[in-house]
MIGUTI-101469 format. One record per residue (C-alpha): residue number from 1; chain; y, z, x. Coordinates in Angstrom, 3 decimals, padded with zeros to 6 digits. Layout:
N
NUM:A:Y:Z:X
...
***
This chain:
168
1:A:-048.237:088.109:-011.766
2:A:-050.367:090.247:-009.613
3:A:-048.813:092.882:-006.996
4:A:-051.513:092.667:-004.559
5:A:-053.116:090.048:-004.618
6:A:-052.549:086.005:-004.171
7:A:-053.819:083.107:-005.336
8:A:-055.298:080.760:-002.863
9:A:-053.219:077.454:-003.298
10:A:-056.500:074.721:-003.998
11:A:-057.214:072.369:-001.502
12:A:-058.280:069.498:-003.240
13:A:-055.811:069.720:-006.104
14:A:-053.570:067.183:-007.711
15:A:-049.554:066.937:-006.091
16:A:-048.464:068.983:-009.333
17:A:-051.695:071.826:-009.288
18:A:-050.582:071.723:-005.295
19:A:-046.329:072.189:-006.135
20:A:-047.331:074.474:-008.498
21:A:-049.833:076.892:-007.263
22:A:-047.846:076.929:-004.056
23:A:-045.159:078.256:-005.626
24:A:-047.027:080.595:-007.132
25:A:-048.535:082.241:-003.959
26:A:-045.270:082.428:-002.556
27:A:-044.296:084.398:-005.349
28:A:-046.953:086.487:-005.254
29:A:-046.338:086.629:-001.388
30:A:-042.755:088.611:-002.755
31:A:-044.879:090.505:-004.914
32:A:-047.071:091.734:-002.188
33:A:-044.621:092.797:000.507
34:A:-042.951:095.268:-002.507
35:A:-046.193:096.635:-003.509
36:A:-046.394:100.219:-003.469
37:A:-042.696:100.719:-001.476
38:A:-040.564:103.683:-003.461
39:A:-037.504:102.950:-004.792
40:A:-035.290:103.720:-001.843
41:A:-038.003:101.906:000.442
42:A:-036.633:098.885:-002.006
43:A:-033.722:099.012:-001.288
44:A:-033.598:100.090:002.299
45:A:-031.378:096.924:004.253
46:A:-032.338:095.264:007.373
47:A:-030.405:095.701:010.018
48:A:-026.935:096.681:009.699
49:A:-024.036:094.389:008.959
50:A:-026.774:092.762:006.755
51:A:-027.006:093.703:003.096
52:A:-030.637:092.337:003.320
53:A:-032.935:094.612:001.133
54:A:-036.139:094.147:-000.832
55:A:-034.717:094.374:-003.954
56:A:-032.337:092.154:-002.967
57:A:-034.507:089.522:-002.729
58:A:-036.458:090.157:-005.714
59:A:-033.194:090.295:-007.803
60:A:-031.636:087.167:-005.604
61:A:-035.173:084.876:-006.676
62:A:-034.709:086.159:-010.315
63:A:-031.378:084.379:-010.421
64:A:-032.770:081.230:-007.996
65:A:-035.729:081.220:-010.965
66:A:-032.826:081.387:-013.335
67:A:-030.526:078.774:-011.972
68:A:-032.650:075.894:-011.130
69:A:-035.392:075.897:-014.123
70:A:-033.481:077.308:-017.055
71:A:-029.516:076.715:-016.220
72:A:-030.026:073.143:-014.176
73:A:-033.273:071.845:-015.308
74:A:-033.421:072.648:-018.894
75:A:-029.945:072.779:-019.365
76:A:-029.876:076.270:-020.666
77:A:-026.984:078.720:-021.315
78:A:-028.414:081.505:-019.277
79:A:-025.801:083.463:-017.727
80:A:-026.710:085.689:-014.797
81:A:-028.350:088.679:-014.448
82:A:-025.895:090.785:-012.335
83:A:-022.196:089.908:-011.852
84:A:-021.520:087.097:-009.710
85:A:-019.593:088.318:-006.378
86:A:-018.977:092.272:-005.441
87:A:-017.328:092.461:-002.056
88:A:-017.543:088.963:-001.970
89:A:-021.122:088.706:-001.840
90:A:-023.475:087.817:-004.341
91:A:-024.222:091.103:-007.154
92:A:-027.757:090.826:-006.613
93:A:-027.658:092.015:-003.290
94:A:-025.825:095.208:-003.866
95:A:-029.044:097.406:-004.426
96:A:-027.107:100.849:-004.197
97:A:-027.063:101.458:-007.906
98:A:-030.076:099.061:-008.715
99:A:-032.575:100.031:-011.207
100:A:-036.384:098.288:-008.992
101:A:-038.403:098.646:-012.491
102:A:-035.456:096.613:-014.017
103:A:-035.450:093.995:-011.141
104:A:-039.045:093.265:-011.583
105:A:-039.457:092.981:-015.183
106:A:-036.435:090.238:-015.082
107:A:-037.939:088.245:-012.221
108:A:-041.116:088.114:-013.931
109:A:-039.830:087.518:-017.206
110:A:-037.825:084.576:-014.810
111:A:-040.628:083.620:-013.263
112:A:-042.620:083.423:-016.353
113:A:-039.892:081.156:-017.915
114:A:-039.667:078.886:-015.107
115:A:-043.726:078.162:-015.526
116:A:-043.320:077.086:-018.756
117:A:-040.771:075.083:-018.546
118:A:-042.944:072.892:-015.614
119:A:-045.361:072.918:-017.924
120:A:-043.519:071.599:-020.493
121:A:-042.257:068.608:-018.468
122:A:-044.751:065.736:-018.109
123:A:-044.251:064.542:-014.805
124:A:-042.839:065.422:-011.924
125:A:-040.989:062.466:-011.491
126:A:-038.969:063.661:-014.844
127:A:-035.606:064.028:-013.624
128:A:-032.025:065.719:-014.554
129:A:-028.853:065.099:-013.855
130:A:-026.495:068.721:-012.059
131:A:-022.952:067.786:-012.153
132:A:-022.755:064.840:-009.462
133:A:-026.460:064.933:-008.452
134:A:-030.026:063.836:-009.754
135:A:-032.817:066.246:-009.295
136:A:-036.669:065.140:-009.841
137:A:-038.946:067.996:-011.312
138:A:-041.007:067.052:-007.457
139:A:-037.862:067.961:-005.508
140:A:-037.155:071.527:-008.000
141:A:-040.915:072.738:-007.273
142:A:-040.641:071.393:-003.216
143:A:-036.878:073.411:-002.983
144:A:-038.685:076.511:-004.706
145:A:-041.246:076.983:-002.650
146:A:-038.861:076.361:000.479
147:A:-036.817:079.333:-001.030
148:A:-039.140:081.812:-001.318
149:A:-040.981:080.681:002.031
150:A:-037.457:081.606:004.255
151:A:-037.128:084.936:001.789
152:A:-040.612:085.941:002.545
153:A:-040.014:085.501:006.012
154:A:-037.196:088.029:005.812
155:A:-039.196:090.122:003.676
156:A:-042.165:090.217:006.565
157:A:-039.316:091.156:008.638
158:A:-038.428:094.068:006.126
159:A:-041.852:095.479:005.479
160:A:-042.323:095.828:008.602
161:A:-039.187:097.901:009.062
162:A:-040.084:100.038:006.108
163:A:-043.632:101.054:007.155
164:A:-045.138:099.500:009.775
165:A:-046.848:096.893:007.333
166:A:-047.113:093.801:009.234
167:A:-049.515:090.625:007.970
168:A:-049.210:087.728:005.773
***
């Protein structure tokens, strides 16, 4: 996955090349609005009460990445990456302590998984069933690319904070 740079979603491709490279820009989007921040720039948060950092999100998508594809989709035994509530919030918000070269290696690694698992599924209208519910591969990718869209939205918002770094 590249820092700095994103892939242009095509325009003409299929609903799965679409799902898919989508997701992957907004990834790369996340990516992006990290590039070339310092560790405490990481894990600087928003606007006080909010616990809203960077890293925060980089380490909250790792365990989104890990949840749906591996844990719900696949029906792996993948436990979390960080503890599940400190303070009763979720762990991977807590940045204080946070290691960023750590953070990024699992959400690629995450990330990484998650693509091959797509690609391992046929169709998109493959589905699985989570505890009460029935989830199509179509409605995993669509939810995906909803999550990162609202956390890079927050992440604009963040940047921007940080260093003045406004844009897309």
């Amino acid at each position: 996955m590249n820092d700095h740079q994103r892939t242009e979603p095509s325009r003409t491709a299929d609903e799965r090349a679409s799902l898919t490279g989508f997701l992957r820009y907004q990834r790369e989007t996340l990516a992006m609005k990290c590039a070339g921040l310092t560790p405490e720039q990481l894990k600087r948060r928003a606007v006080p009460p909010s616990g809203l950092s960077l890293l925060g999100l980089v380490r909250h998508t790792a365990e989104v990445e890990r949840s749906w594809f591996q844990v719900i989709w696949n029906g792996e035994d993948a436990r979390g990456y960080w503890p599940g509530k400190v303070n009763g919030t979720f762990a991977e918000f807590d940045v204080d302590s946070a290691d960023p070269d750590e953070a990024f290696e699992i959400w690629r690694a995450a990330c990484e998984r998650s693509e091959e698992i797509v690609e391992a599924t046929d169709s998109l209208d493959a589905t699985v069933r989570w505890r009460d519910e029935v989830f199509t591969l179509r409605y995993i990718l669509t939810h995906m690319i909803e999550e990162y869209a609202r956390h890079n939205g927050h992440a604009d918002l963040l940047r921007e904070l940080i260093d003045g770094t406004t844009g897309e």
